[in-house]
C-alpha positions in Angstrom: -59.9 -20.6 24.0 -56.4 -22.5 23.0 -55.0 -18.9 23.1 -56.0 -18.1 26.6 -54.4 -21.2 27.6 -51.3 -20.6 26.0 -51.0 -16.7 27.9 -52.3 -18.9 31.2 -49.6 -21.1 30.7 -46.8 -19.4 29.3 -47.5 -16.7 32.3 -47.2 -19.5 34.2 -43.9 -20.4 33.1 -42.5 -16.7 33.3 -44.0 -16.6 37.2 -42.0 -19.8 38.0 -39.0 -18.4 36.5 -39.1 -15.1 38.1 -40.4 -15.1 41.2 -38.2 -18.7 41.7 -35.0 -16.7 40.9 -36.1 -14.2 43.1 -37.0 -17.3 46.0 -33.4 -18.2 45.0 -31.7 -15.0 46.1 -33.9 -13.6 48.6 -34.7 -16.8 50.9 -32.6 -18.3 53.7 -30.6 -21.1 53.6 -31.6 -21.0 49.4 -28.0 -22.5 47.9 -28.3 -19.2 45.7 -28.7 -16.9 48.8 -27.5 -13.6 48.2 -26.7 -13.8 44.6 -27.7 -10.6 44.0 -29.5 -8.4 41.1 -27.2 -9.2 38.3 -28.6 -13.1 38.7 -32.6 -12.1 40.0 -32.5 -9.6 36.0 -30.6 -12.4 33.5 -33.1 -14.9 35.9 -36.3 -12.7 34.7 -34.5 -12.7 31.4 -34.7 -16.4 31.0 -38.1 -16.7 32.3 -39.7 -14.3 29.8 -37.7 -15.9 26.9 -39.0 -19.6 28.1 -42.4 -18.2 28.5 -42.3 -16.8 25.1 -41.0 -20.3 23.4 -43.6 -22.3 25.3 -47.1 -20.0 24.6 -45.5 -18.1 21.1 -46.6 -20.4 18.7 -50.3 -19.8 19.3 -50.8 -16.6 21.2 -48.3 -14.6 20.6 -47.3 -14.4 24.0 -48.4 -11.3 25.2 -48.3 -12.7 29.0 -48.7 -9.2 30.1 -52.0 -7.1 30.0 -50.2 -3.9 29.6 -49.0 -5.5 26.0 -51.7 -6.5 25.2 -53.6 -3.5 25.8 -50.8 -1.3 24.1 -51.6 -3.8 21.2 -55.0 -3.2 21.2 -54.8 0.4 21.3 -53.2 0.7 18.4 -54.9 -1.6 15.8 -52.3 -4.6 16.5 -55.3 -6.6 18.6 -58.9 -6.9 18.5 -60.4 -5.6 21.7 -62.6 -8.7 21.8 -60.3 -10.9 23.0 -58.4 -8.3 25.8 -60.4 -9.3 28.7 -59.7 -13.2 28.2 -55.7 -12.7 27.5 -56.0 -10.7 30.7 -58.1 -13.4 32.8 -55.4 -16.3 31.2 -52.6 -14.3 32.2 -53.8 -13.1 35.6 -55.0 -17.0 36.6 -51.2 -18.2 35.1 -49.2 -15.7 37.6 -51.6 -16.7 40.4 -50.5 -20.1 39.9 -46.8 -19.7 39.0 -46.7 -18.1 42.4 -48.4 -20.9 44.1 -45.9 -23.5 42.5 -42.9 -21.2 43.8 -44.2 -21.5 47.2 -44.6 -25.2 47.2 -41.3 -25.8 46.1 -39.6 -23.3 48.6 -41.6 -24.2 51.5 -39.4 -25.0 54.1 -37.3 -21.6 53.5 -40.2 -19.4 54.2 -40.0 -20.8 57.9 -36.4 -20.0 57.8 -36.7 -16.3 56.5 -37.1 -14.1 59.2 -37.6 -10.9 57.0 -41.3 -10.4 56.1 -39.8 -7.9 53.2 -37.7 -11.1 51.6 -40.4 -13.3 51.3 -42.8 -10.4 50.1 -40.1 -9.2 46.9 -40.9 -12.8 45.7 -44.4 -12.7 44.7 -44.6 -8.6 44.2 -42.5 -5.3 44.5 -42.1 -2.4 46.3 -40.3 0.5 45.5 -36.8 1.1 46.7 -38.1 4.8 47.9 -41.4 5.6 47.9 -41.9 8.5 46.0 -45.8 7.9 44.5 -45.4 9.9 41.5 -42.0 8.6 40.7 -42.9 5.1 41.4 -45.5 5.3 38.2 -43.2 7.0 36.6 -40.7 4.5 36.8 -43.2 1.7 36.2 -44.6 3.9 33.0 -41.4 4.2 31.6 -40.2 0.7 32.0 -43.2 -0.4 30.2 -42.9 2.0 27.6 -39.1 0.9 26.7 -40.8 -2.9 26.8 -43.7 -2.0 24.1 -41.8 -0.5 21.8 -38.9 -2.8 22.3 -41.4 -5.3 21.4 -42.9 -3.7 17.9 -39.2 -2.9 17.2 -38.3 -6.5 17.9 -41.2 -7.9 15.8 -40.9 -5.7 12.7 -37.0 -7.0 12.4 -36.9 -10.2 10.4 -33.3 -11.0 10.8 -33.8 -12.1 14.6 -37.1 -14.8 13.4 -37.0 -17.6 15.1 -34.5 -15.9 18.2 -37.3 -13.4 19.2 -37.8 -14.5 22.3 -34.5 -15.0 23.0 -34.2 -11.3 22.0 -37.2 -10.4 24.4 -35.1 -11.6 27.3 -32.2 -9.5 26.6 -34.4 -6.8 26.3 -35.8 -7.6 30.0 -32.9 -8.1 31.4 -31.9 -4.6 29.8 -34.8 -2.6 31.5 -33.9 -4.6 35.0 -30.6 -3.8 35.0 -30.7 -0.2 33.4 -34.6 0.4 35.1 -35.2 -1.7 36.9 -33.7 -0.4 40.1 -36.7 2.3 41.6 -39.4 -0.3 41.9 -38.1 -3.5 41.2 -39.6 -3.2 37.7 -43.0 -5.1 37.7 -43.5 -3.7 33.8 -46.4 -5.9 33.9 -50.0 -6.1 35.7 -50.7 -10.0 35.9 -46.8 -10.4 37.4 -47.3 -8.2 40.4 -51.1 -8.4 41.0 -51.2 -12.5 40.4 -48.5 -13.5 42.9 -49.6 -10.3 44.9 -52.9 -12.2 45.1 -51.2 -15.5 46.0 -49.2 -13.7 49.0 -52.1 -12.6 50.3 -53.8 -16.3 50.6 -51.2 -18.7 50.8 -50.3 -19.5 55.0 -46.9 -18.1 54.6 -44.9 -18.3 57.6 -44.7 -15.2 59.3 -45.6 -13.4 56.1 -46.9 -9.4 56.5 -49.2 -7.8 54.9 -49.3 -7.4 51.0 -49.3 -3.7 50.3 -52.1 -3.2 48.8 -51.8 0.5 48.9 -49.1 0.2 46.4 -50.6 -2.1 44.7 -52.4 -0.2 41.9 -49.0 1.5 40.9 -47.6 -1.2 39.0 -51.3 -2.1 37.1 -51.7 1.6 36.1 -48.2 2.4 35.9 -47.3 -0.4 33.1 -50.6 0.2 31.1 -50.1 3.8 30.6 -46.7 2.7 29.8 -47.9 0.2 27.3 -50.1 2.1 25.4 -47.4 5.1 25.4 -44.9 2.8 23.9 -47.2 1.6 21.6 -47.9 5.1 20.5 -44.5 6.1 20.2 -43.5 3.5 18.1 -46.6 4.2 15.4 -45.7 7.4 15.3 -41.9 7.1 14.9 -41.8 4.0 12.1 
């Protein structure tokens, strides 16, 4: 149970890092408006980093079900405790999200653009090309699993890890990042997806559900890929 919290929280922290940089960019009248992507990848950077420091030390810190299902698949995991990483990590984003909308609220009366105040809680792709899209997502994921083993196996960055994790996100965001906005990661796009969809956001939209399934699938074929890859190369 202590480990579900600590993915439930330390998801938590990565949401309110992410999707508040994002807020910070993308919402009117936000002191950081129009930062830009160079701010909204070292932002995700950061957040992944801090969620890794705060949830590390007794999970792991997957806070993403396509790593820990790439984990799983290849011996690094028991399979027994999948579903409740996933349910910790799923309920943290939910509520990461809803913490970003409290503490934005009066922008999202300001934004006009239903698209701005949707790229904070989920993405889209840039062109919407289907097969692409997963491919994008798969790949991303992929470069994030094995960056991961890679990362772990390497004793001379112990005790910077996460800090090393975050440079690797902000890597893929700014090198792949660019097609789909680079969810790499089920519980960060479905959770706040979820929270867009409830929360009485001004003038909101809908949530694109049809899209939606692209960045679950996309990342955990990715994940266990990556996973694969590196088991096979080392």
């Amino acid at each position: 149970m202590a480990e579900v919290i600590a993915e439930f929280v330390g998801t938590m922290i990565l949401i309110i890092f992410g999707a508040g940089v994002i807020a910070a960019v993308n919402l009117k009248e936000s002191k950081a408006e129009g930062a830009g992507w160079l701010t909204i990848a070292i932002g995700w950077g950061f957040a992944v980093a801090l969620g890794v420091y705060v949830s590390g030390t007794v999970s792991e810190a997957h806070l993403n079900p396509a790593v820990t299902i790439g984990f799983a698949a290849i011996g690094e995991f028991p399979w027994s405790q999948v579903p409740g990483y996933i349910i910790g990590q799923l309920l943290g984003a939910i509520a990461g999200a809803v913490v970003i909308f409290l503490h934005y609220y009066p922008h999202w009366k300001k934004t006009d653009d239903p698209g701005a105040k949707f790229s904070v809680f989920a993405t889209a792709p840039a062109i919407k090309h289907t097969p692409s899209n997963f491919g994008s997502e798969l790949i991303g994921t992929a470069v994030l699993v094995f960056g991961l083993l890679a990362i772990g196996a390497n004793t001379f960055s112990e005790g910077l890890n996460p800090l090393v994790v975050g440079v690797l996100i902000i890597a893929i965001g700014l090198s792949l990042g660019g097609p789909t906005g680079y969810a790499i990661n089920p519980a960060r796009d479905l959770g706040p997806r979820i929270a867009h969809a409830l929360l009485p956001i001004h003038k909101k939209g809908p949530s694109d559900w049809a899209y939606a399934w692209v960045p679950i699938l996309g990342p955990i074929t990715g994940g266990v890929i990556g996973a694969f890859a590196y088991t096979m190369i080392f």
